[in-house]
PDB file of N, CA, C, O and CB in Angstrom:
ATOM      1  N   UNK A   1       0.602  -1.247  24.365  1.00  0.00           N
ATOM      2  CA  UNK A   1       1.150  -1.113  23.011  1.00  0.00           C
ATOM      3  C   UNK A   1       0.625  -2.248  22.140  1.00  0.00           C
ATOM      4  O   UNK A   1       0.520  -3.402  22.554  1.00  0.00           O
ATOM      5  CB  UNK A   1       2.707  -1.116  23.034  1.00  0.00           C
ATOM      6  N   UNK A   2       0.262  -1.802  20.754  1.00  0.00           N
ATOM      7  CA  UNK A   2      -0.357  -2.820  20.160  1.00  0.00           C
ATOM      8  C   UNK A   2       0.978  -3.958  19.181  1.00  0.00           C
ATOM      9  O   UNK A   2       2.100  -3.796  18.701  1.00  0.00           O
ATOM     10  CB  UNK A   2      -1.619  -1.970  19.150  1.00  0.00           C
ATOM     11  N   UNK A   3       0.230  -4.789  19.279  1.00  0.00           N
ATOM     12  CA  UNK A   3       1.208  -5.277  18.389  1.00  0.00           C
ATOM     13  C   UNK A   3       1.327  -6.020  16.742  1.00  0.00           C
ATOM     14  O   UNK A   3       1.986  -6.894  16.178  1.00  0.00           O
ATOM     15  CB  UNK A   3       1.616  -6.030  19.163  1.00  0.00           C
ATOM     16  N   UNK A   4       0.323  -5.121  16.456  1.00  0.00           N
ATOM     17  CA  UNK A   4       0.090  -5.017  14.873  1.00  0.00           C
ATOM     18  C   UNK A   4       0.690  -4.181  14.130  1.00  0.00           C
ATOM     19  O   UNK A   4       0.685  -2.975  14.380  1.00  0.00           O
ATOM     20  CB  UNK A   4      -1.094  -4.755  14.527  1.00  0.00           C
ATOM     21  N   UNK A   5       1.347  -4.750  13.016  1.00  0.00           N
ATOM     22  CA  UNK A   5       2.077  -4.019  11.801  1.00  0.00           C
ATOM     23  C   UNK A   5       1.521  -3.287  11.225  1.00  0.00           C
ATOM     24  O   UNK A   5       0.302  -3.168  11.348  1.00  0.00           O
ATOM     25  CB  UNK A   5       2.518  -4.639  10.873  1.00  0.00           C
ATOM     26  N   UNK A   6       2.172  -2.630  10.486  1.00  0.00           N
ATOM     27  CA  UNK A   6       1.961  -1.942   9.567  1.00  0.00           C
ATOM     28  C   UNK A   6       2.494  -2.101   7.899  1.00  0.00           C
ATOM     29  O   UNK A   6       3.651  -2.494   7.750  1.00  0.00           O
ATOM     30  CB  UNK A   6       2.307  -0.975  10.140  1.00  0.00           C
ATOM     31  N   UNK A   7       1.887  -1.881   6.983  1.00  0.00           N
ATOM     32  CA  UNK A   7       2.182  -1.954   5.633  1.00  0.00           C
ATOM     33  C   UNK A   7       3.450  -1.282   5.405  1.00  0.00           C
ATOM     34  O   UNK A   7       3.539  -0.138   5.849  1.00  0.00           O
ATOM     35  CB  UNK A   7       1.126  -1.401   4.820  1.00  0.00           C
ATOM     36  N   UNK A   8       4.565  -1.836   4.725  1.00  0.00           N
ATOM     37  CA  UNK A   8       6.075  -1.038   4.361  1.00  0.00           C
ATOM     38  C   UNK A   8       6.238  -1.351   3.095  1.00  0.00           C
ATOM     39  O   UNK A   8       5.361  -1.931   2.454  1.00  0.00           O
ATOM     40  CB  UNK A   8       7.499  -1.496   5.190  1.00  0.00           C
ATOM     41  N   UNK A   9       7.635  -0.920   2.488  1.00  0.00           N
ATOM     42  CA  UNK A   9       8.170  -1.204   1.451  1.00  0.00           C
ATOM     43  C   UNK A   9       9.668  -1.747   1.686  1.00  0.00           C
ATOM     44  O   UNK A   9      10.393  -0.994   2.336  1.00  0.00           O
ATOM     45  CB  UNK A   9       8.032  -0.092   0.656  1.00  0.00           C
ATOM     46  N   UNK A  10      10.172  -2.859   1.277  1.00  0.00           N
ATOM     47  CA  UNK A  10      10.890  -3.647   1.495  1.00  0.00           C
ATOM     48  C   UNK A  10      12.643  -3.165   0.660  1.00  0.00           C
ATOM     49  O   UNK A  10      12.783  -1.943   0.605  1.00  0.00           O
ATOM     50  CB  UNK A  10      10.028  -4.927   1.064  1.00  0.00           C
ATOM     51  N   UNK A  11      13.308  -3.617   0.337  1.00  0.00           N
ATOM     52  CA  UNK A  11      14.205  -2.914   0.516  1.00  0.00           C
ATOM     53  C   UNK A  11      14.077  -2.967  -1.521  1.00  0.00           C
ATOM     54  O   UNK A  11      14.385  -2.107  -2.346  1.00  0.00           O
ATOM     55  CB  UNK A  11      15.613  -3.539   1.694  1.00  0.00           C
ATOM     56  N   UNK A  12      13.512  -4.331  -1.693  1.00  0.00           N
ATOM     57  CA  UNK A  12      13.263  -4.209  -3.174  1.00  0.00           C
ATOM     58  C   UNK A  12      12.158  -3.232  -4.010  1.00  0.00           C
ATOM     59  O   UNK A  12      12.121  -3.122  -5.236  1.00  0.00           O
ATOM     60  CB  UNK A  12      12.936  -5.501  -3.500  1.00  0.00           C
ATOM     61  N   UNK A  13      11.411  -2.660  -3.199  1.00  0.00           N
ATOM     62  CA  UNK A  13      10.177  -1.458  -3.364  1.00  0.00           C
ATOM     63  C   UNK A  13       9.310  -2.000  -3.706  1.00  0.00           C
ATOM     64  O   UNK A  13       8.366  -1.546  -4.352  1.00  0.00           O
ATOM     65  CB  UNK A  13      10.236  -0.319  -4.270  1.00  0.00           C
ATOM     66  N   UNK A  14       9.568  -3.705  -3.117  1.00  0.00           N
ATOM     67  CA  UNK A  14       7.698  -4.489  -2.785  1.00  0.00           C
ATOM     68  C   UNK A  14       7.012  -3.767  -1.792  1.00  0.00           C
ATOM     69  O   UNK A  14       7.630  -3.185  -0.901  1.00  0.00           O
ATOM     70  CB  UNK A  14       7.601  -6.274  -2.033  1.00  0.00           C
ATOM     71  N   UNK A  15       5.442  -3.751  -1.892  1.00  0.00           N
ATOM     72  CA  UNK A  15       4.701  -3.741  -0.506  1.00  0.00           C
ATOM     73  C   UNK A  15       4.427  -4.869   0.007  1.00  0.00           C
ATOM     74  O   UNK A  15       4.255  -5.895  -0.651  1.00  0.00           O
ATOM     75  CB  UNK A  15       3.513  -3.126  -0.486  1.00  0.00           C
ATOM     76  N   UNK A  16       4.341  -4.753   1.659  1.00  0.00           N
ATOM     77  CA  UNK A  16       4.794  -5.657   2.297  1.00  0.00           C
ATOM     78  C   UNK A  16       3.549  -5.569   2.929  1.00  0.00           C
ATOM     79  O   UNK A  16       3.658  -4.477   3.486  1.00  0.00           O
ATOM     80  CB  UNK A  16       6.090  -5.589   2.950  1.00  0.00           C
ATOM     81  N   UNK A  17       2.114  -6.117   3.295  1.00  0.00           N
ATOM     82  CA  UNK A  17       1.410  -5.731   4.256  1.00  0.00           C
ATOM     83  C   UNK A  17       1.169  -7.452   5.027  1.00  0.00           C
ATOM     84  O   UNK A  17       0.434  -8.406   4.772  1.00  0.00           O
ATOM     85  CB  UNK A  17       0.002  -4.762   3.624  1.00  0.00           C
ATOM     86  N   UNK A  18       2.149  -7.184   5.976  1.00  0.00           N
ATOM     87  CA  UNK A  18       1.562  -7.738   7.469  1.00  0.00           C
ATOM     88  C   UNK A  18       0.284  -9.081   7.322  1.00  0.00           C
ATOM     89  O   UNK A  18      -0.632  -8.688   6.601  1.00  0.00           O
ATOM     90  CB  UNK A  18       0.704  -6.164   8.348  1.00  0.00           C
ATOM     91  N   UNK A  19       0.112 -10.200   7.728  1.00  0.00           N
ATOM     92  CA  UNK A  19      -1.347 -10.539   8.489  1.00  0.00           C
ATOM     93  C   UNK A  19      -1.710 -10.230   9.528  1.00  0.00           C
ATOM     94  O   UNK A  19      -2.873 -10.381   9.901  1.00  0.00           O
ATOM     95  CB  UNK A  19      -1.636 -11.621   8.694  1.00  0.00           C
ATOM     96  N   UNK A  20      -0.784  -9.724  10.227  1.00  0.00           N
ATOM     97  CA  UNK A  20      -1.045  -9.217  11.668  1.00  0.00           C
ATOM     98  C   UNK A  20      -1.024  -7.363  11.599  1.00  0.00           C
ATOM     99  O   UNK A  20      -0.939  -6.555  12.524  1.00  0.00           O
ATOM    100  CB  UNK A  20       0.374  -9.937  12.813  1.00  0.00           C
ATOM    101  N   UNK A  21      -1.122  -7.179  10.343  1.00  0.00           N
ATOM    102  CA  UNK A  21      -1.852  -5.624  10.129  1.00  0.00           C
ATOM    103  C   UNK A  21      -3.169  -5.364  10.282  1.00  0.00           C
ATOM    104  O   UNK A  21      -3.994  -6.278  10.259  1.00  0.00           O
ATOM    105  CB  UNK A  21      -1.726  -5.111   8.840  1.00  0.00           C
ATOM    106  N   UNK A  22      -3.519  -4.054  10.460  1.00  0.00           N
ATOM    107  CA  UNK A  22      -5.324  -3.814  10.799  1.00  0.00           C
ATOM    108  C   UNK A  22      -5.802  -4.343   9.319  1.00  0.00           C
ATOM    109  O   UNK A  22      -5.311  -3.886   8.287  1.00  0.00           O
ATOM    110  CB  UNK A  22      -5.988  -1.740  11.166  1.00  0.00           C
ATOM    111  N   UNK A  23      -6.887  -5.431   9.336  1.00  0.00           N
ATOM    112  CA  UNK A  23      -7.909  -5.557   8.376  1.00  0.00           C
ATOM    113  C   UNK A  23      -8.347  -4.983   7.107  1.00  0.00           C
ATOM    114  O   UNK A  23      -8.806  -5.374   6.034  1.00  0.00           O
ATOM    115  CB  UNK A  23      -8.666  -5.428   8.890  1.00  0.00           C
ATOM    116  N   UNK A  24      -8.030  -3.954   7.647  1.00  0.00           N
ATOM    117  CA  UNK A  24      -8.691  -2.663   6.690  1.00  0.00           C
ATOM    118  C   UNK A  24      -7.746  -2.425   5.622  1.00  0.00           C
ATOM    119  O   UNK A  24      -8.195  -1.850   4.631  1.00  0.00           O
ATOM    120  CB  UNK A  24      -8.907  -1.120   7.527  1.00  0.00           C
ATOM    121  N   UNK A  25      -5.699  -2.975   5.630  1.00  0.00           N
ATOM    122  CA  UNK A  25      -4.890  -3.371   4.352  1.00  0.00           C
ATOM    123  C   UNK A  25      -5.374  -4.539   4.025  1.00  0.00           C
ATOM    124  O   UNK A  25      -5.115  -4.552   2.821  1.00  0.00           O
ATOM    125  CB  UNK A  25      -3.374  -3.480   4.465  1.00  0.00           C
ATOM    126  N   UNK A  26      -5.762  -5.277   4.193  1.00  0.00           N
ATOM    127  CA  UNK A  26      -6.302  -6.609   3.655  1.00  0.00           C
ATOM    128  C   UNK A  26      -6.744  -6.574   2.341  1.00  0.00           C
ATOM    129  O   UNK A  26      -7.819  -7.171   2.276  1.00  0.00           O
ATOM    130  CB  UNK A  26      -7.401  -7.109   4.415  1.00  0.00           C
ATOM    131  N   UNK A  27      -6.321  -6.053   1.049  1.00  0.00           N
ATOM    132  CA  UNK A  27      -7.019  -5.516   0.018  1.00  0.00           C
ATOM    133  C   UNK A  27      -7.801  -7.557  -0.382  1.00  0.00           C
ATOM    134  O   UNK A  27      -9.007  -7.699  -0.584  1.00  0.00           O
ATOM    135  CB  UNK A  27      -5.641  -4.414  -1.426  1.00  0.00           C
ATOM    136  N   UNK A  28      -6.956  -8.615  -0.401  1.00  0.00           N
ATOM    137  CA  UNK A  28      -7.362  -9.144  -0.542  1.00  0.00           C
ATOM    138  C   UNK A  28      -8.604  -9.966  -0.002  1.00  0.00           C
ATOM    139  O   UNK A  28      -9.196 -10.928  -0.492  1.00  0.00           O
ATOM    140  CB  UNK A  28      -6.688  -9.229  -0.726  1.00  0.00           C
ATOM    141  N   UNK A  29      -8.789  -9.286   1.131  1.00  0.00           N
ATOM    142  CA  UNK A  29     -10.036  -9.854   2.049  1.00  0.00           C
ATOM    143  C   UNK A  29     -10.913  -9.003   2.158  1.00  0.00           C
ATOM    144  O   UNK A  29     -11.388  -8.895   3.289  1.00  0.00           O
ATOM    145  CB  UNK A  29      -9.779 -10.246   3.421  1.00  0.00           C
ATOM    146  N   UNK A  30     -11.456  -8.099   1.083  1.00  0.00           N
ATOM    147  CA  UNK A  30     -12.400  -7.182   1.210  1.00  0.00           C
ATOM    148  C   UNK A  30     -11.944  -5.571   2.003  1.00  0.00           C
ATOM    149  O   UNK A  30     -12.623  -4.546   2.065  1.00  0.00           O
ATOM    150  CB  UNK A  30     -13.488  -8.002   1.982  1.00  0.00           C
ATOM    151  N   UNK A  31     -10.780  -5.794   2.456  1.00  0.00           N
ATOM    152  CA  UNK A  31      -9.939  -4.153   2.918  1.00  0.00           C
ATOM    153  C   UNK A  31     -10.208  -3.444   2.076  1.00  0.00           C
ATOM    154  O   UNK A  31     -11.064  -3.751   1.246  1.00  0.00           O
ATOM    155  CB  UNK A  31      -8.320  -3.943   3.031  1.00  0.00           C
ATOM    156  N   UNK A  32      -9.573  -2.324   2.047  1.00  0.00           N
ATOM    157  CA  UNK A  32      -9.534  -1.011   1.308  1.00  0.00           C
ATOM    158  C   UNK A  32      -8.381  -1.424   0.164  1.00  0.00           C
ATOM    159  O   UNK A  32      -7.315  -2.030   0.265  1.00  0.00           O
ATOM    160  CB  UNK A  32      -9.082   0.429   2.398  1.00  0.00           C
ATOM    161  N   UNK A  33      -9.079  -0.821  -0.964  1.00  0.00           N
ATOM    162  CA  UNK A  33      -7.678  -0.461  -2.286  1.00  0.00           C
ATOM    163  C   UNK A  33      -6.820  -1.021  -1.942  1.00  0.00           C
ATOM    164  O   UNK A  33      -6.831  -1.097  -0.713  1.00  0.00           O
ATOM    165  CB  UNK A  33      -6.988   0.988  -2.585  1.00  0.00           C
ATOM    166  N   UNK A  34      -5.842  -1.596  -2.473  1.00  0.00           N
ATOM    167  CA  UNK A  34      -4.730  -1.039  -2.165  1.00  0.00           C
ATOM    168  C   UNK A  34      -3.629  -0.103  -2.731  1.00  0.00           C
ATOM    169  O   UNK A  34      -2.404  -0.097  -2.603  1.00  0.00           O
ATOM    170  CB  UNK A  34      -4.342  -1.793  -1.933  1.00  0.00           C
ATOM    171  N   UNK A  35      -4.827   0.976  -3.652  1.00  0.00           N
ATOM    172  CA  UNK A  35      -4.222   2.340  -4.002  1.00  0.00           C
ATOM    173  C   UNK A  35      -4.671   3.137  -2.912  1.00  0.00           C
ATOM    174  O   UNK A  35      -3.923   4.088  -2.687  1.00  0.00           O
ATOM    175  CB  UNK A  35      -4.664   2.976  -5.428  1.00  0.00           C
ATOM    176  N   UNK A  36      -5.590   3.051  -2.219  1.00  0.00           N
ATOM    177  CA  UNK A  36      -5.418   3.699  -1.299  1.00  0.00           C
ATOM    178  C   UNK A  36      -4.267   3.562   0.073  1.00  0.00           C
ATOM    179  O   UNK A  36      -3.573   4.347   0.720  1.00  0.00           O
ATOM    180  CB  UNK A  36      -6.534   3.661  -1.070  1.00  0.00           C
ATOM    181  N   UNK A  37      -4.513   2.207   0.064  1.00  0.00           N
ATOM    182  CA  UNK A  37      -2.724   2.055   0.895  1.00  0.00           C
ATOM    183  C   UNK A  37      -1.703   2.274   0.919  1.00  0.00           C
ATOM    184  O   UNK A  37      -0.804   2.227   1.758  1.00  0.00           O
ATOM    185  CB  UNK A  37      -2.151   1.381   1.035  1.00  0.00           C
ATOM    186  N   UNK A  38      -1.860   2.678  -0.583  1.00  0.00           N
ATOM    187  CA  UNK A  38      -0.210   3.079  -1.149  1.00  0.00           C
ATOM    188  C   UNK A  38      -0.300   4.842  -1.207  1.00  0.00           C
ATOM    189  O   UNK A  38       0.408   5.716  -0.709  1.00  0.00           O
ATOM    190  CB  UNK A  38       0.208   2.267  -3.154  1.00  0.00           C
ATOM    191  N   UNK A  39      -1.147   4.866  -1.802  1.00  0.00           N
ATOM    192  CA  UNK A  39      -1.573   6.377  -1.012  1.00  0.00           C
ATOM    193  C   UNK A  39      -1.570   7.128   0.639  1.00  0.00           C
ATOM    194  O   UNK A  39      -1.399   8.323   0.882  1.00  0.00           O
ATOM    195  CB  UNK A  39      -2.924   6.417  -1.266  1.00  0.00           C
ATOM    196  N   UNK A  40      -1.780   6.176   1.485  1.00  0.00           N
ATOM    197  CA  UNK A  40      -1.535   6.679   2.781  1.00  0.00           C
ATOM    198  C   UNK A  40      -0.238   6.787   2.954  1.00  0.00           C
ATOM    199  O   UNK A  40       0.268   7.767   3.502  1.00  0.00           O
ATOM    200  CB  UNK A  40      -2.066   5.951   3.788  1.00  0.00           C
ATOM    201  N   UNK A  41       0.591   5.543   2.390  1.00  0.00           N
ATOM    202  CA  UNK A  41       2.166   5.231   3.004  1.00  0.00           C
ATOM    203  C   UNK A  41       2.808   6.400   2.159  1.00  0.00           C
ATOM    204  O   UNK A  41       3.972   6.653   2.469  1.00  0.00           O
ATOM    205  CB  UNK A  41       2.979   3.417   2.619  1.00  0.00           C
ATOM    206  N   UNK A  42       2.384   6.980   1.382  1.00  0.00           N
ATOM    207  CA  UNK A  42       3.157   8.674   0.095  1.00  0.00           C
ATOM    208  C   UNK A  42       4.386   8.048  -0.008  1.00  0.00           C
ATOM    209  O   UNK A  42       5.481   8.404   0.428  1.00  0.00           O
ATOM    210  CB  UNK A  42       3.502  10.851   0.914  1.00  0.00           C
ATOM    211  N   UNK A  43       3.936   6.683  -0.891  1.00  0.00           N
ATOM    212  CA  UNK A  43       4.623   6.075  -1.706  1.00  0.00           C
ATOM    213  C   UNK A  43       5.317   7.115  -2.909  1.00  0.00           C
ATOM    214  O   UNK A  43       4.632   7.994  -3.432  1.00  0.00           O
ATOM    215  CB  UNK A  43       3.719   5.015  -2.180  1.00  0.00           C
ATOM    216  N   UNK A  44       6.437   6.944  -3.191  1.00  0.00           N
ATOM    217  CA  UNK A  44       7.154   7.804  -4.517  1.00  0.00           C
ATOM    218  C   UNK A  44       6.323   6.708  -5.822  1.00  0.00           C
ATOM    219  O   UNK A  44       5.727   5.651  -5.616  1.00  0.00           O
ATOM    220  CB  UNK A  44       9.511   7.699  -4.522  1.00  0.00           C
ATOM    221  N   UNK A  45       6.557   7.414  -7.152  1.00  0.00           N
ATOM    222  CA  UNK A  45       5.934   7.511  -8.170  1.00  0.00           C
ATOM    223  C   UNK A  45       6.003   5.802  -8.351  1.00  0.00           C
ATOM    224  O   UNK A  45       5.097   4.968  -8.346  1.00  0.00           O
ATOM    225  CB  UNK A  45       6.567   8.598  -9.267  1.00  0.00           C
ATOM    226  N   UNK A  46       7.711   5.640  -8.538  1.00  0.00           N
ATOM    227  CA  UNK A  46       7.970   4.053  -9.110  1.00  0.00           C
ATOM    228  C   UNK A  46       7.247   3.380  -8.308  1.00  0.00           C
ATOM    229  O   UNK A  46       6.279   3.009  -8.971  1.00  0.00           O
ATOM    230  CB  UNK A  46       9.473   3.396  -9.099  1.00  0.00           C
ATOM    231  N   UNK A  47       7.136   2.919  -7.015  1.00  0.00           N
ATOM    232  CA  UNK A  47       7.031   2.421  -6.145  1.00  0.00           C
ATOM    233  C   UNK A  47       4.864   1.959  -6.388  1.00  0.00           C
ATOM    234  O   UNK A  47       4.209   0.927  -6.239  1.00  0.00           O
ATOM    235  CB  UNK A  47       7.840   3.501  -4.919  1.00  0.00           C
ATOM    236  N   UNK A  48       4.513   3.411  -6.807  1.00  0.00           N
ATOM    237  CA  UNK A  48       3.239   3.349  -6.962  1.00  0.00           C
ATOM    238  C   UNK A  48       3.006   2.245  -8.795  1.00  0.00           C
ATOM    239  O   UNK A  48       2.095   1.443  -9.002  1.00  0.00           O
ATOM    240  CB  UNK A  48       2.675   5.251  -6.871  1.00  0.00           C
ATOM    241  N   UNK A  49       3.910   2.538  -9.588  1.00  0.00           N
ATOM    242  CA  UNK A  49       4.056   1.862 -10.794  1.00  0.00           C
ATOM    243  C   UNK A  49       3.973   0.822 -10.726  1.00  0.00           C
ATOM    244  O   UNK A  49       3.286  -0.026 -11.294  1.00  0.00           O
ATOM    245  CB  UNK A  49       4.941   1.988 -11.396  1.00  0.00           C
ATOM    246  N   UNK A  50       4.823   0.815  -9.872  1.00  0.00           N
ATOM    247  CA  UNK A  50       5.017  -1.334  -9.541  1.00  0.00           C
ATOM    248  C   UNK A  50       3.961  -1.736  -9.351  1.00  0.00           C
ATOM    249  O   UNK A  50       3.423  -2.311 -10.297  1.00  0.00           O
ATOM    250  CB  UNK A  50       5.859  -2.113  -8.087  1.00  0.00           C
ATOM    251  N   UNK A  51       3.359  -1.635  -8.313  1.00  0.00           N
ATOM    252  CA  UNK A  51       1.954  -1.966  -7.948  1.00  0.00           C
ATOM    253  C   UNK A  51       0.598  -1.838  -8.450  1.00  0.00           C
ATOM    254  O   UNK A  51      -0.247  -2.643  -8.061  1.00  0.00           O
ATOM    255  CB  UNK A  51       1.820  -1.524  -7.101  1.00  0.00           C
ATOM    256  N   UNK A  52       0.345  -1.082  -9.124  1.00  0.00           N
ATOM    257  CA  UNK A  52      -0.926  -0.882  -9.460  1.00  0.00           C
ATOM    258  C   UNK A  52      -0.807  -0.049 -11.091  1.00  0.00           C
ATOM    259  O   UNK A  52       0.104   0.578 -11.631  1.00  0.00           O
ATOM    260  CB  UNK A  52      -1.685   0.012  -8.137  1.00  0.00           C
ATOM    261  N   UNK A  53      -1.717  -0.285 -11.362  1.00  0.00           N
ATOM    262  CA  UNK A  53      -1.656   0.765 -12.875  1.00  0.00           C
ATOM    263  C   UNK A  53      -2.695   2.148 -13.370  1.00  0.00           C
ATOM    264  O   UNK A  53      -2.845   2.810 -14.397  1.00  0.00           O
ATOM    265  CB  UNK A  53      -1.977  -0.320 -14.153  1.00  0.00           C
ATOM    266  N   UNK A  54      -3.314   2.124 -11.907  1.00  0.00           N
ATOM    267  CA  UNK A  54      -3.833   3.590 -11.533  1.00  0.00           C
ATOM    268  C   UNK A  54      -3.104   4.729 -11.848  1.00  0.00           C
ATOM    269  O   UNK A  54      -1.928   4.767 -11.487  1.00  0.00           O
ATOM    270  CB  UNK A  54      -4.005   3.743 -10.182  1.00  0.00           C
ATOM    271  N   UNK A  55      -3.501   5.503 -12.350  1.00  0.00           N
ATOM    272  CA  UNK A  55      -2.272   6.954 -12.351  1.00  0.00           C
ATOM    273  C   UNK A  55      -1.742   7.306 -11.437  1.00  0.00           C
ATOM    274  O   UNK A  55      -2.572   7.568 -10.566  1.00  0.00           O
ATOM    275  CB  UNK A  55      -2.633   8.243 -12.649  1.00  0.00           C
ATOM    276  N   UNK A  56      -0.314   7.545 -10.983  1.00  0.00           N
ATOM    277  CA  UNK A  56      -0.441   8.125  -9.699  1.00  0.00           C
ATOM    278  C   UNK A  56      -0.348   9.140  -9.521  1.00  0.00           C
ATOM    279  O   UNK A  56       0.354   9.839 -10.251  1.00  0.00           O
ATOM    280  CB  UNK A  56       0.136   7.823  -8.959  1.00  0.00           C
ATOM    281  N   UNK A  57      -1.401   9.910  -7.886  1.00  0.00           N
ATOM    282  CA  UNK A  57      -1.920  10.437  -7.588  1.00  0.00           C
ATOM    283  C   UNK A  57      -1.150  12.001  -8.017  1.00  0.00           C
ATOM    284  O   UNK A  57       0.032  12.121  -7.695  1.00  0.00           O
ATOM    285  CB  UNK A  57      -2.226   9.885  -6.477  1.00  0.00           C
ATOM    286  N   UNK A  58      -1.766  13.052  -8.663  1.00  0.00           N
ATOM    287  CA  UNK A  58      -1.529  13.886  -8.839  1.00  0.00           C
ATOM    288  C   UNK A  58      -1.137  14.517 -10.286  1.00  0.00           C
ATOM    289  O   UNK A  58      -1.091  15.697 -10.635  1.00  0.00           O
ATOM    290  CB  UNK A  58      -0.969  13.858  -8.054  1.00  0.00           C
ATOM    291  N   UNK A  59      -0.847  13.223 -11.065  1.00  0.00           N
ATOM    292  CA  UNK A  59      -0.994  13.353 -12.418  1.00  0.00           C
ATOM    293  C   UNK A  59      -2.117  13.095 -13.051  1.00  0.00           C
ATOM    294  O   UNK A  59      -3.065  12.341 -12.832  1.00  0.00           O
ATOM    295  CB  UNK A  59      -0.218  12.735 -12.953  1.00  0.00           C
ATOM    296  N   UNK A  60      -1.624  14.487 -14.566  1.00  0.00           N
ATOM    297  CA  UNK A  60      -3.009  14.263 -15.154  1.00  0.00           C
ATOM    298  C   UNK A  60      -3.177  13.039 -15.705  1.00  0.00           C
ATOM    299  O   UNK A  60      -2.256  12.256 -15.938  1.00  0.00           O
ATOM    300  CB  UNK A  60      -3.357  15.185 -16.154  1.00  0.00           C
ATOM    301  N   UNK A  61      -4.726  12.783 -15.999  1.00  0.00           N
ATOM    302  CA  UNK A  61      -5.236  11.323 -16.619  1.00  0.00           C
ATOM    303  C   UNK A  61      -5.123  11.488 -17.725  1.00  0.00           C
ATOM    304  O   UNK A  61      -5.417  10.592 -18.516  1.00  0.00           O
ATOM    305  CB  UNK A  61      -6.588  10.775 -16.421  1.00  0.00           C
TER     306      UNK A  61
END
């Protein structure tokens, strides 16, 4: 069993990603988006607001 985290949302509807998560959330160390992270986790709308100012996913631009 591994024992690396995973990215969550905290009880305040921060994202929470781990150092001991896979690399690849690392948005700040060259990882992926982290609209795409928030996209994997099918974050609800606010939750996507908070974070980023991308449209979220599924609305028109």
């Amino acid at each position: 069993m591994s024992n690396k985290q995973f990215p969550y949302i905290d009880d305040s509807g921060n994202v929470v990603i781990p150092f001991n998560s896979d690399p690849k959330y690392h948005f700040w160390k060259e990882g992926q988006q982290l609209s795409v992270t928030l996209q994997e986790m099918k974050i609800n709308e606010g939750v996507w607001n908070k974070h980023t100012k991308k449209p979220y996913p599924g609305d028109a631009a």
